[in-house]
Structures are given as C-alpha cells and as structure tokens.
BADRENNU-139936 format. One record per residue (C-alpha): x, z, y; residue number from 1. Coordinates in nm, 2 decimals, padded with zeros to 4 digits, always signed. Last residue first. Example, Ala and Ser with C-alpha at 12.3 -4.5 7.8 and 13.67 -1.06 7.14 Angstrom:
<nodes>
{u=+01.37&w=+00.71&v=-00.11&k=2}
{u=+01.23&w=+00.78&v=-00.45&k=1}
</nodes>
This chain:
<nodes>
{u=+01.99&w=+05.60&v=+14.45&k=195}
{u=+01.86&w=+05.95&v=+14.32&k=194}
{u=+01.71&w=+05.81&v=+14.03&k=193}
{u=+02.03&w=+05.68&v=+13.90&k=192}
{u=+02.24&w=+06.08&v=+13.95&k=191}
{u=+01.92&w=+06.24&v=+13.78&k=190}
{u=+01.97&w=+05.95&v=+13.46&k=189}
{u=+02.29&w=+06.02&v=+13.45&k=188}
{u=+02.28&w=+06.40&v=+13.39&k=187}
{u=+02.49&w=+06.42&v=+13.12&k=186}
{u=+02.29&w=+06.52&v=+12.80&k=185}
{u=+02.10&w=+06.15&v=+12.85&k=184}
{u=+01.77&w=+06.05&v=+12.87&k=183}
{u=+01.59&w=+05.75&v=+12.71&k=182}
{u=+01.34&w=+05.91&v=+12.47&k=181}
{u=+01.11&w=+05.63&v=+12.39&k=180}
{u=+01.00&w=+05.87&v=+12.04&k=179}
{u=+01.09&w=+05.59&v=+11.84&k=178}
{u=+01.41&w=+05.55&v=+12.05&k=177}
{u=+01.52&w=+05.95&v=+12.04&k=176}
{u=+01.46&w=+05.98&v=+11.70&k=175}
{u=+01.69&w=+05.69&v=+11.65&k=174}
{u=+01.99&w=+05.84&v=+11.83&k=173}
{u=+01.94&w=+06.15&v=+11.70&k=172}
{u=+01.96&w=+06.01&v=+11.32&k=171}
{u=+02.24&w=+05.82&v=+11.44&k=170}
{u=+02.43&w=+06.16&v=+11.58&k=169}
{u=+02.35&w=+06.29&v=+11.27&k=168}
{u=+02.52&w=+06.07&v=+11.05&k=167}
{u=+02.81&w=+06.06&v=+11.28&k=166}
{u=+02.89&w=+06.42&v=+11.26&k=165}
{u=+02.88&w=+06.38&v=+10.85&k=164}
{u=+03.10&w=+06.10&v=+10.88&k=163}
{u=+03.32&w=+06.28&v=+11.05&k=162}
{u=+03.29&w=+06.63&v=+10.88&k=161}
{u=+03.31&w=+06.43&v=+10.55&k=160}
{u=+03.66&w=+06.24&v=+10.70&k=159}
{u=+03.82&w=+06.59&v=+10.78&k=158}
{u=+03.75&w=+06.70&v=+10.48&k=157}
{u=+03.94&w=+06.45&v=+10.33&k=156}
{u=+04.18&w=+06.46&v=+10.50&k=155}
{u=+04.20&w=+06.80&v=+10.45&k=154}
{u=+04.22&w=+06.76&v=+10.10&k=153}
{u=+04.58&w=+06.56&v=+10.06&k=152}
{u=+04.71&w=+06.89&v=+10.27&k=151}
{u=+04.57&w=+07.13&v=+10.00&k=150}
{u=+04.70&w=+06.95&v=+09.76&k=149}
{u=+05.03&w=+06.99&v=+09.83&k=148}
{u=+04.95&w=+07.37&v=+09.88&k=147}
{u=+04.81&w=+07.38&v=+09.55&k=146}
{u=+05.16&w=+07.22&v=+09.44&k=145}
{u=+05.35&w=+06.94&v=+09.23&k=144}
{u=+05.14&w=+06.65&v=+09.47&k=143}
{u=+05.20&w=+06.38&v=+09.18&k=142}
{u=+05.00&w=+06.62&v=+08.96&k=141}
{u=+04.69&w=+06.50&v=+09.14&k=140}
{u=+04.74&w=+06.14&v=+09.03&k=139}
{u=+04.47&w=+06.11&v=+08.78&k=138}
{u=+04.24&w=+06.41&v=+08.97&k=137}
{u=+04.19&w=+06.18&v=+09.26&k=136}
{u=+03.95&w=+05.98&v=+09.13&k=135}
{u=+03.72&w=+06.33&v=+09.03&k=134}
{u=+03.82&w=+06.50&v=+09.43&k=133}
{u=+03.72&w=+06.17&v=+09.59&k=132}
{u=+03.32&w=+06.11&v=+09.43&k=131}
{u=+03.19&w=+06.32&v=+09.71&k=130}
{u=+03.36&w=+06.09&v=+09.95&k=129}
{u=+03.18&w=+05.77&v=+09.78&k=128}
{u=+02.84&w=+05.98&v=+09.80&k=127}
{u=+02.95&w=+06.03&v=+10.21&k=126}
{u=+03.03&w=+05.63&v=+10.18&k=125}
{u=+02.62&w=+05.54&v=+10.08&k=124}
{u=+02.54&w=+05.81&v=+10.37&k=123}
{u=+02.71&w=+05.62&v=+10.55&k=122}
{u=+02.58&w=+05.24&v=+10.46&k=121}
{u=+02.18&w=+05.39&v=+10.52&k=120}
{u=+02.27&w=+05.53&v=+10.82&k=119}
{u=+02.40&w=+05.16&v=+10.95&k=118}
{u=+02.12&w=+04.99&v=+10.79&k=117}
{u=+01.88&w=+05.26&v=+10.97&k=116}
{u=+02.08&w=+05.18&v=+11.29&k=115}
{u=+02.01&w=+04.79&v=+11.27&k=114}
{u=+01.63&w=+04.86&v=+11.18&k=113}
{u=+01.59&w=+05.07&v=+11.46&k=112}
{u=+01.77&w=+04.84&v=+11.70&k=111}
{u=+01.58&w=+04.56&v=+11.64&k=110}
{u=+01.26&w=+04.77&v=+11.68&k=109}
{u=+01.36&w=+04.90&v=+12.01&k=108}
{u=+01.44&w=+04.55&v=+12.13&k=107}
{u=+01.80&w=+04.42&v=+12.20&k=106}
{u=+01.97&w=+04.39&v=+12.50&k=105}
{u=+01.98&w=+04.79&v=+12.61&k=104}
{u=+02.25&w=+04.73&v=+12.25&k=103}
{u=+02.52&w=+04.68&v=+12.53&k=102}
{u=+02.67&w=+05.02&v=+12.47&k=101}
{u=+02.63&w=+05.00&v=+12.14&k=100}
{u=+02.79&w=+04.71&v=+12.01&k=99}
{u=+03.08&w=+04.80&v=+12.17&k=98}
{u=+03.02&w=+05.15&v=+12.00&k=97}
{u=+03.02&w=+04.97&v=+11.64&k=96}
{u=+03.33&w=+04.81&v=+11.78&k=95}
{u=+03.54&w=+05.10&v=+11.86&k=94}
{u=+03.88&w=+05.12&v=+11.99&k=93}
{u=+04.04&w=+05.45&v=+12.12&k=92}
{u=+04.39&w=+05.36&v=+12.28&k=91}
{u=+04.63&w=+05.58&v=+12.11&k=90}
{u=+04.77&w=+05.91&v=+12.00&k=89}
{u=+05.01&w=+05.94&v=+11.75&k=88}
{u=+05.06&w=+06.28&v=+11.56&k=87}
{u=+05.36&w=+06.43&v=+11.75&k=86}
{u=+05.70&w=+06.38&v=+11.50&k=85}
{u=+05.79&w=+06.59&v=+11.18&k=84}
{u=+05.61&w=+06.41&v=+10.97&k=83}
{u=+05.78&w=+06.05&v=+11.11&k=82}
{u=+06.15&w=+06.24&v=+11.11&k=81}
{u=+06.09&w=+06.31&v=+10.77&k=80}
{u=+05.95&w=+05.96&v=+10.66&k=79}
{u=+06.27&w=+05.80&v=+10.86&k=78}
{u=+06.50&w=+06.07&v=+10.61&k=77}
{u=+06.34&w=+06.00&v=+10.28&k=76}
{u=+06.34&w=+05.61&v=+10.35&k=75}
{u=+06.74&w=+05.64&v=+10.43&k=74}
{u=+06.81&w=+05.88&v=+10.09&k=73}
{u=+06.61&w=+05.57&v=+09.89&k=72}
{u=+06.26&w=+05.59&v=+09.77&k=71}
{u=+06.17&w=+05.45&v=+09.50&k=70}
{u=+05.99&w=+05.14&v=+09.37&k=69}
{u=+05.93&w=+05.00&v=+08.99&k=68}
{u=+05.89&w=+04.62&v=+08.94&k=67}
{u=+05.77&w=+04.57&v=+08.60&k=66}
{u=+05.86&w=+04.28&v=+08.30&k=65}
{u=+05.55&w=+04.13&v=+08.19&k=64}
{u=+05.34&w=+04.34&v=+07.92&k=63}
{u=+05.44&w=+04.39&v=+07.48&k=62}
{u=+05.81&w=+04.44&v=+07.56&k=61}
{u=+05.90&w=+04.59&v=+07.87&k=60}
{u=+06.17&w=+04.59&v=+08.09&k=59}
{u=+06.19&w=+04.79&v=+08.39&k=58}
{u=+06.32&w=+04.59&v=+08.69&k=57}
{u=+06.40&w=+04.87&v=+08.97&k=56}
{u=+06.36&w=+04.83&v=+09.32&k=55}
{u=+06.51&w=+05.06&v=+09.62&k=54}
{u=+06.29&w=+05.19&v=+09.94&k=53}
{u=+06.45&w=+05.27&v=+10.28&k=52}
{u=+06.70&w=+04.97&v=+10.20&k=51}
{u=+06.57&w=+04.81&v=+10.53&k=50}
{u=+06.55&w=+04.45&v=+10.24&k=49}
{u=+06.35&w=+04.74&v=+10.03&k=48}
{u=+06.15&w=+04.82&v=+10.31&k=47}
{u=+06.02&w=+04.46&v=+10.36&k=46}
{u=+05.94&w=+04.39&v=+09.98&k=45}
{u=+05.74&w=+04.71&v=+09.99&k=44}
{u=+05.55&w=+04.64&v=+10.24&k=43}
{u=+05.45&w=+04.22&v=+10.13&k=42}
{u=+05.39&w=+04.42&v=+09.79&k=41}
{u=+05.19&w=+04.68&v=+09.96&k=40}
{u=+04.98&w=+04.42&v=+10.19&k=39}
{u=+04.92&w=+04.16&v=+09.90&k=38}
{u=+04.74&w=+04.43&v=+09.70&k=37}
{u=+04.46&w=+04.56&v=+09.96&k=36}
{u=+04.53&w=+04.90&v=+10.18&k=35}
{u=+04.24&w=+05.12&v=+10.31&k=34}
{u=+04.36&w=+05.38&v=+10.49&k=33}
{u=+04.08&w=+05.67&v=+10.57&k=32}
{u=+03.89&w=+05.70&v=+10.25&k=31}
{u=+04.11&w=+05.49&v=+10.09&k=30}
{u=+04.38&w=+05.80&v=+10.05&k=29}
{u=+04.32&w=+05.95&v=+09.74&k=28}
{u=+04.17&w=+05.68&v=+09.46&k=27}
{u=+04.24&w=+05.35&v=+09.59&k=26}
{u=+04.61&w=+05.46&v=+09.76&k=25}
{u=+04.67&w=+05.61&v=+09.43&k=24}
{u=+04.53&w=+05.26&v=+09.24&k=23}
{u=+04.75&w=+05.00&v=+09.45&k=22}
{u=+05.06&w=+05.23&v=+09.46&k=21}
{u=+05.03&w=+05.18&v=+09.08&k=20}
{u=+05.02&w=+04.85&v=+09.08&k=19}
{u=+05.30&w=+04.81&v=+09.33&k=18}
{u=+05.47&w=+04.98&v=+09.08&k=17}
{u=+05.54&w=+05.37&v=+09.12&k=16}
{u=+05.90&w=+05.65&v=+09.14&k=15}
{u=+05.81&w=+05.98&v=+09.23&k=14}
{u=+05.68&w=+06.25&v=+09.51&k=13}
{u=+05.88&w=+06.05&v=+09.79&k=12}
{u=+05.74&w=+05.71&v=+09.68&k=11}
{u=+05.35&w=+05.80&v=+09.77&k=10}
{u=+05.49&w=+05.92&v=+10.13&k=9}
{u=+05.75&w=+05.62&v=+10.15&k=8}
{u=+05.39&w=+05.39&v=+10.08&k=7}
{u=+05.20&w=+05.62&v=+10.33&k=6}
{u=+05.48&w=+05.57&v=+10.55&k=5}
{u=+05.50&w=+05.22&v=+10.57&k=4}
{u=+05.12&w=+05.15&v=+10.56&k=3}
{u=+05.13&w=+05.35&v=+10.91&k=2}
{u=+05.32&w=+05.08&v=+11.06&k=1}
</nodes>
C-alpha cells in the first residue's frame, strides 16, 4: 500500500511516466523502498481505474508515444489524509534476526565468516547512501523548497544512522565470538545459572 502513496507523493509535485517514476524512486527513495518497473505500471494502472491518478498520451515523433500520470483532486485528497494520519506501526519482522536467534547451531567459525559477508554488504550500501545526495540532485527541483528537501533528507539520515547502528552492533557481535564472549547486557545468563 505504501507504493501507492509514494507514486501519488512523486505525482503531487508534477506530472512523470512510468519511466520516470522508475528513475526518482531509483535515485531518492531506494534506499528505504525499493520499487522494480512492472510494480509502478501494475500501480499506476490500478489508481488510474480509482481515478486518484489520470493518464495522458503525449505524442511524440522521433520515440514511442508516452504515457504521462498525474494526480487527480481524489489522489491529492487520500495522500493528504495518509500524511496526516499516525505513522503505521506493525508487526516487526526480521529474517536476518531469525537467522540469528537460532545461529547457537552453527560453529563459531561459520558464523564469523557469515557476519563478515554481512558487514562487508553494509558497509558496501553505506558507500551507496553516500552516493544519494549526487543521484538525487536530477530531481531535486521537483521538491520546489529547502524545507522540501529537508524532509526527502531525513530519510535518508535516518537510514545512515541505521545502518550505521547495525554496523556496529555486528562488529560487537563478532568481537564478542572470537573473543568466546557469550554474555548478555540483560542479565540472562545470572537468571540460567541460578536454575
């Protein structure tokens, strides 16, 4: 449902393709929506038949005829009343941690080597979030404010921090298994020894 919004979001500040919905979601938001081809256009197609998004055919000579989206009174209103709503709050799911809490399984060594791959792959995405602010730069007069801006930033900042806070934890993490360090900062280990 989100992809709906971000799609009235990117239509509210002016009139794209499905093309170029494709590149400002690639360039300002994929760093915390991701969003491939076939899921705009199958997006699009479905708010245009709830008439929250209109299509234009623009005609062109030299290319293929394009498909040009905006947003219609209806779509303006529902993405208002989205913004101004609670941010959602839902069930936390997390794979990676899955994988963690039964990772006891595997060998010390195993583990290692599957957290370093990890580490390696984040810092890898924090040089991909340091690359944000030059991609986003094409599109950055679509925002028509600093203070537009500003908002399209924090996200971005608030991604860093999280990966950053990640990246650190995993460095802890295997620190502490090299080392054989198996306690805990919440007094588990004290409450199991007690039994």
């Amino acid at each position: 449902m989100s992809l709906d919004y971000a799609i009235l979001g990117f239509l509210n500040y002016q009139p794209l393709s499905g093309y170029d919905l494709k590149k400002v979601f690639d360039r300002s938001v994929k760093h915390f929506w991701h969003a491939d081809q076939s899921q705009i256009y199958r997006t699009l197609s479905r708010l245009t038949s709830e008439s929250l998004v209109q299509m234009e055919v623009v005609k062109q000579s030299e290319h293929p005829d394009r498909k040009v989206y905006s947003i219609t009174p209806a779509g303006r209103k529902k993405l208002r009343i989205w913004l101004s709503a609670p941010f959602p709050q839902g069930e936390s799911h997390s794979t990676p941690l899955v994988q963690v809490f039964f990772s006891g399984q595997l060998t010390d060594m195993e583990l290692v080597e599957k957290l370093n791959a990890t580490l390696i792959g984040m810092r890898h995405q924090m040089e991909q979030y340091e690359m944000v602010p030059e991609k986003v730069q094409e599109f950055a007069a679509l925002a028509n404010s600093q203070r537009e801006l500003f908002y399209w930033f924090l996200t971005l900042e608030f991604g860093k921090r999280s990966l950053q806070m990640n990246i650190d934890w995993l460095e802890s993490v295997i620190l502490r298994i090299r080392n054989q360090d198996y306690t805990t900062d919440i007094g588990f280990e004290q409450d199991m020894r007690m039994k």
